[in-house]
Backbone as JSON, one array per atom type, in Angstrom:
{
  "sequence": "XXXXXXXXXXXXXXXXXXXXXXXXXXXXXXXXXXXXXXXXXXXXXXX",
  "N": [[-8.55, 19.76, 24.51], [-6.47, 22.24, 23.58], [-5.87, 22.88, 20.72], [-4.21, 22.86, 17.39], [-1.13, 24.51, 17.17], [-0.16, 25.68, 14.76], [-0.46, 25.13, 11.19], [1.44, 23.46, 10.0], [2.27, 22.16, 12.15], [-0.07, 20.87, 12.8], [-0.05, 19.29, 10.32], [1.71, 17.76, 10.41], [1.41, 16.08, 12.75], [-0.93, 14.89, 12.3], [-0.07, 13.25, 9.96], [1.66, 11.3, 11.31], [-0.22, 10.08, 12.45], [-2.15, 8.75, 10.79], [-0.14, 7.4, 9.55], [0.03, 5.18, 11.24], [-2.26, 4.17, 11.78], [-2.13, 3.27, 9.55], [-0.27, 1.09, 9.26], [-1.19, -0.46, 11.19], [-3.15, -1.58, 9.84], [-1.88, -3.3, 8.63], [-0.9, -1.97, 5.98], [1.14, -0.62, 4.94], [3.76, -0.5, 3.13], [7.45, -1.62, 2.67], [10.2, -1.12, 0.39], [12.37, -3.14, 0.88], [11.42, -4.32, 2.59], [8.42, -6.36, 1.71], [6.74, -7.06, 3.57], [6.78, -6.05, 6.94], [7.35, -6.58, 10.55], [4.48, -5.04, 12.85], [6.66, -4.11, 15.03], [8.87, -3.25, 13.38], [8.48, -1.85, 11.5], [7.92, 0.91, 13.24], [10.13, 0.92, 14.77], [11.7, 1.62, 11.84], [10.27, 3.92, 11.4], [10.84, 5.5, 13.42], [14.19, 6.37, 13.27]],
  "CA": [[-7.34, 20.03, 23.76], [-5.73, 23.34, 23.05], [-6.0, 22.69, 19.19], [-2.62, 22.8, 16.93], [-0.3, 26.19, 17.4], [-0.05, 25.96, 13.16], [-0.55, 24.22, 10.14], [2.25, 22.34, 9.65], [2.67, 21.3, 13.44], [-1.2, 19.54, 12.39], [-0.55, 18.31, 9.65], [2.67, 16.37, 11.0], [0.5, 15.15, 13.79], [-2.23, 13.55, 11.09], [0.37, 12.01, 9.15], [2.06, 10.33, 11.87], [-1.7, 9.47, 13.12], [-2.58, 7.79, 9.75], [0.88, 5.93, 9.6], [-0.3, 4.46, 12.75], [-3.34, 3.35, 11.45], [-2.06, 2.16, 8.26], [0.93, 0.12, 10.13], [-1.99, -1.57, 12.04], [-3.75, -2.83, 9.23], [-0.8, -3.69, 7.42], [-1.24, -1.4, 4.94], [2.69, 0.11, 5.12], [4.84, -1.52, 2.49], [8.55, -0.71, 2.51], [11.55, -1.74, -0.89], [13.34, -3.68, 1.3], [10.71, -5.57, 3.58], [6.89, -5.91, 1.39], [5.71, -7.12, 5.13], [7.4, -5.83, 8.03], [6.26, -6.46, 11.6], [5.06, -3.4, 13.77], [7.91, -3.34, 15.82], [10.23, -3.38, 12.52], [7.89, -0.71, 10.92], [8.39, 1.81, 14.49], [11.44, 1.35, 14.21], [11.81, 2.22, 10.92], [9.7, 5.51, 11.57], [12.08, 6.36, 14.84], [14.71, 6.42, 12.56]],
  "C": [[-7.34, 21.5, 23.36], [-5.99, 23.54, 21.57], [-4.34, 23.11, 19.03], [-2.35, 24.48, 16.62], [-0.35, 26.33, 15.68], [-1.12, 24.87, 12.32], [0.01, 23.14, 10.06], [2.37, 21.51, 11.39], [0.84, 20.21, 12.63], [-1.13, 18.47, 10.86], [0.85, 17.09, 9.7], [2.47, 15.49, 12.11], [-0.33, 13.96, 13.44], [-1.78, 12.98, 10.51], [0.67, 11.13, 9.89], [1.21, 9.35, 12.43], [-2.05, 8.44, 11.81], [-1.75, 7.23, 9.16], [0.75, 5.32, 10.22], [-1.51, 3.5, 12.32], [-2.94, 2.75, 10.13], [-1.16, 1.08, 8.46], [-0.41, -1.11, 10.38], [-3.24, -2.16, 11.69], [-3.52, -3.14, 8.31], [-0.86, -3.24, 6.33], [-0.03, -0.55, 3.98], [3.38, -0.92, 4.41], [6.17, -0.81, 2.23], [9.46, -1.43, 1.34], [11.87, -2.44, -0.34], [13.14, -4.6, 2.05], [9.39, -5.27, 3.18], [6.14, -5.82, 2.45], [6.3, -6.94, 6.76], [6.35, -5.91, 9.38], [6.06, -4.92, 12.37], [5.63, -2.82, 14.33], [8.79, -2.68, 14.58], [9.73, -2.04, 11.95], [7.94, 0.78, 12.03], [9.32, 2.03, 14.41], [12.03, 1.94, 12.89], [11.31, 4.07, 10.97], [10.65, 6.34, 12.4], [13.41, 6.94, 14.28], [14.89, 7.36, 11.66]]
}
């Protein structure tokens, strides 16, 4: 790997990396759904 051109490009890489991992051990609670499935939670992120 190249490593990250900035700061902020890494550290919007590591969040989206440790929403990923917190999605996938249900750890992601949203107002509107306490338990969403992972598709519903992706979608939500794509969004």
């Amino acid at each position: 790997m190249l490593g990250f051109k900035s700061i902020t490009c890494a550290t919007t890489i590591l969040c989206g990396i440790e929403m990923v991992h917190m999605m996938r051990k249900r750890q992601a609670g949203y107002a509107d759904n306490p338990a969403p499935s992972f598709v519903e939670q992706f979608e939500i992120l794509a969004t």
